[in-house]
N, CA and C of each residue as an Amber inpcrd file, in Angstrom:
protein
   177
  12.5740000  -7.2380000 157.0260000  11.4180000  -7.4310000 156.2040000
  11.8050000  -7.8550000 154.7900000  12.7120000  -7.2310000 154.1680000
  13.2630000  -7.7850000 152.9090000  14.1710000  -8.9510000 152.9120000
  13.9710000  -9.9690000 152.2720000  14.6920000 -11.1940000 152.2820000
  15.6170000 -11.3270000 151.3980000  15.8410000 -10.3290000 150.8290000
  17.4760000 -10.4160000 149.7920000  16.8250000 -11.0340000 148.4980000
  15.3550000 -10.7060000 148.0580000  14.7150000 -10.8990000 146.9690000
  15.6450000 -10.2410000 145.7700000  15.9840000 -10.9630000 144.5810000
  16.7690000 -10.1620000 143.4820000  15.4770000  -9.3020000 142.7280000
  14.3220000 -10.0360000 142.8050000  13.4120000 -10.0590000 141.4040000
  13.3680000 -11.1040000 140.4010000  13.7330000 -11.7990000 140.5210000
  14.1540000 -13.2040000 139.6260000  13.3830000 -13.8110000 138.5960000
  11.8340000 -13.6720000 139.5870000  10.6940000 -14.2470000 139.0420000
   9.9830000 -12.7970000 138.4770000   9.9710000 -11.8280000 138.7030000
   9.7950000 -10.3770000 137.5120000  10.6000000 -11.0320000 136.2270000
  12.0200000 -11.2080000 136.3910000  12.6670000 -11.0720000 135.1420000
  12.0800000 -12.1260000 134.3130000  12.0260000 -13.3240000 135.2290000
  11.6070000 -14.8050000 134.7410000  10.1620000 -14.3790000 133.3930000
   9.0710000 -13.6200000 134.4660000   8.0920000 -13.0530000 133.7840000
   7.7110000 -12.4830000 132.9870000   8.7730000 -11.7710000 132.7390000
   8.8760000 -10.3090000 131.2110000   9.8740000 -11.3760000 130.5810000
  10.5280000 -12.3220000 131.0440000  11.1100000 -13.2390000 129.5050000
   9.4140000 -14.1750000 128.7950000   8.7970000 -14.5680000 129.7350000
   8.0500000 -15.0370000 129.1340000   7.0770000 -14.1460000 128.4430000
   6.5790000 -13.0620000 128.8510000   5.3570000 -12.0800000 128.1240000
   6.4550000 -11.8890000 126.9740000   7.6160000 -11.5090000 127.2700000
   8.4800000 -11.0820000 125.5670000   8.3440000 -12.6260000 124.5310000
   8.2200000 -13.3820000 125.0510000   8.0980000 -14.7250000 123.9530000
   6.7770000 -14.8090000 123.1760000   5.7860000 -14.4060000 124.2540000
   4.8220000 -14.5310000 123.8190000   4.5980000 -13.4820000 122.6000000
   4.2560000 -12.6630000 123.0760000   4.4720000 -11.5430000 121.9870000
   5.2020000 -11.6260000 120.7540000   6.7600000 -12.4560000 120.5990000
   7.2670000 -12.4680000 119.6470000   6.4540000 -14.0940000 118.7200000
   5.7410000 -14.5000000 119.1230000   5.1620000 -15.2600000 119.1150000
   3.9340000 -15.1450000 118.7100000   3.1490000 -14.0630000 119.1590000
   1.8990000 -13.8390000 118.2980000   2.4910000 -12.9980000 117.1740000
   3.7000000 -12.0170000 116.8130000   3.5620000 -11.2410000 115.7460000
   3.8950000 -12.1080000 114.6950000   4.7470000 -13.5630000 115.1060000
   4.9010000 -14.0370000 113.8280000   3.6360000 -15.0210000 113.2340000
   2.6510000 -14.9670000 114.3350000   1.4530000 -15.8550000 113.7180000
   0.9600000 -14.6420000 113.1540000   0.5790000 -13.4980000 113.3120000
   0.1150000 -12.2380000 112.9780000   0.3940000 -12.0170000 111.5220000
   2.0240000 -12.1390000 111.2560000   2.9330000 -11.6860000 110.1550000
   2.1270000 -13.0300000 109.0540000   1.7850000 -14.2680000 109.5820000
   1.7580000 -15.2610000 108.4970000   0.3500000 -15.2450000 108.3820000
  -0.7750000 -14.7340000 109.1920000  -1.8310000 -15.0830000 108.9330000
  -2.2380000 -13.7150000 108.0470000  -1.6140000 -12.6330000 108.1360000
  -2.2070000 -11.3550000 107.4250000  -0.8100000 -11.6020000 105.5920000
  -0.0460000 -12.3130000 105.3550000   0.7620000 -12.6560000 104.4340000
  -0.2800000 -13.8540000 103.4290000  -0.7540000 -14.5050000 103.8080000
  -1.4750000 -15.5170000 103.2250000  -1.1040000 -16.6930000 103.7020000
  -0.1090000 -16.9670000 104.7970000   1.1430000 -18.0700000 105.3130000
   2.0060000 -18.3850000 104.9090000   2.5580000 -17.4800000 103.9850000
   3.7760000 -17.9530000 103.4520000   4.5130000 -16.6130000 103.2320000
   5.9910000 -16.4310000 103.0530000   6.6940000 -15.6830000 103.0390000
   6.4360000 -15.2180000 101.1540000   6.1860000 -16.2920000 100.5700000
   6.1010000 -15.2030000  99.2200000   4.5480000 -15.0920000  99.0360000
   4.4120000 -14.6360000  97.9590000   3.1140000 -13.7010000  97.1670000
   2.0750000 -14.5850000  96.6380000   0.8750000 -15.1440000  96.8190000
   0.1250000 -16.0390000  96.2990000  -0.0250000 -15.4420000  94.8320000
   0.0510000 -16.9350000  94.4450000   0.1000000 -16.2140000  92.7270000
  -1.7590000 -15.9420000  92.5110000  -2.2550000 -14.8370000  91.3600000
  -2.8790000 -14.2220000  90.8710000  -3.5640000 -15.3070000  90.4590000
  -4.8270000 -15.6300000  90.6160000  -5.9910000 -16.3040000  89.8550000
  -7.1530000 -15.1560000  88.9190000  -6.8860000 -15.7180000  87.9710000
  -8.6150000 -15.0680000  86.6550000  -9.5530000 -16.0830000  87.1680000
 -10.7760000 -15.5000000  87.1650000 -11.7760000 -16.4540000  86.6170000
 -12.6120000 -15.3990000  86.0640000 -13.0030000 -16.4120000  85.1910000
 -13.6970000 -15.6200000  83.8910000 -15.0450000 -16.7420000  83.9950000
 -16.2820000 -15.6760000  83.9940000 -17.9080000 -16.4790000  84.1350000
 -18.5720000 -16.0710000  82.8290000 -18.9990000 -17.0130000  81.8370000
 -19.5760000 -16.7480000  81.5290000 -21.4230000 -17.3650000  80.9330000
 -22.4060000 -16.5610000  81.4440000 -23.3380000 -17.2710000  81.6730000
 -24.2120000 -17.1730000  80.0750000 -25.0280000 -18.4070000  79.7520000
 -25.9650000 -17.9330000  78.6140000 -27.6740000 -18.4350000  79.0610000
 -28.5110000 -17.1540000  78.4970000 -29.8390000 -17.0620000  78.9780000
 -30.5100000 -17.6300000  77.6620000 -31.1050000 -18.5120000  77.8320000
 -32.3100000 -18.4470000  77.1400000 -32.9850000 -17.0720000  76.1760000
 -33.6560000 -17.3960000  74.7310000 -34.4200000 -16.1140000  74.4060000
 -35.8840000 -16.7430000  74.7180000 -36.3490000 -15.4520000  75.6890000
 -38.0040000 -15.9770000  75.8420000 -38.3720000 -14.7110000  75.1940000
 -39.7710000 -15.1060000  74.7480000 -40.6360000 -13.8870000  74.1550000
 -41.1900000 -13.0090000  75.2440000 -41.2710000 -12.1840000  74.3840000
 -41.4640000 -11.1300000  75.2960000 -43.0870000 -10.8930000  75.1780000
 -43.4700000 -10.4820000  76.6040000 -45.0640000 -10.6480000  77.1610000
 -45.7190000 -10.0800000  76.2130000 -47.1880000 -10.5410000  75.7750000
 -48.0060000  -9.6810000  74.7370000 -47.8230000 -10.1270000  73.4810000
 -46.4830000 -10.2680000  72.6350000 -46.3210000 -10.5140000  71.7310000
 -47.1610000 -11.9130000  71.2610000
């Protein structure tokens, strides 16, 4: 009944699920980094808005 199967295509199989995997953590690693290995530099923005003076009701 056994045909002198090694497992070949198991091993074949867990090489490929291990690629994959090493493969999503480094899309993982770059998409939660910003995509790049260093530090996005720091942006200010500074708003500043000006209103109108309206009178005030009644007056």
């Amino acid at each position: 009944m056994a045909d002198g199967n090694s497992g070949g295509g198991n091993s074949f199989l867990a090489f490929i699920v291990g690629g994959l995997l090493v493969v999503v953590a480094v899309v993982g690693f770059m998409m939660y980094s910003g995509g790049g290995f260093s530090p996005a530099p720091k942006k200010s923005i500074d708003i500043t808005v000006s209103t109108p003076n309206l009178p005030k009701p009644g007056s």
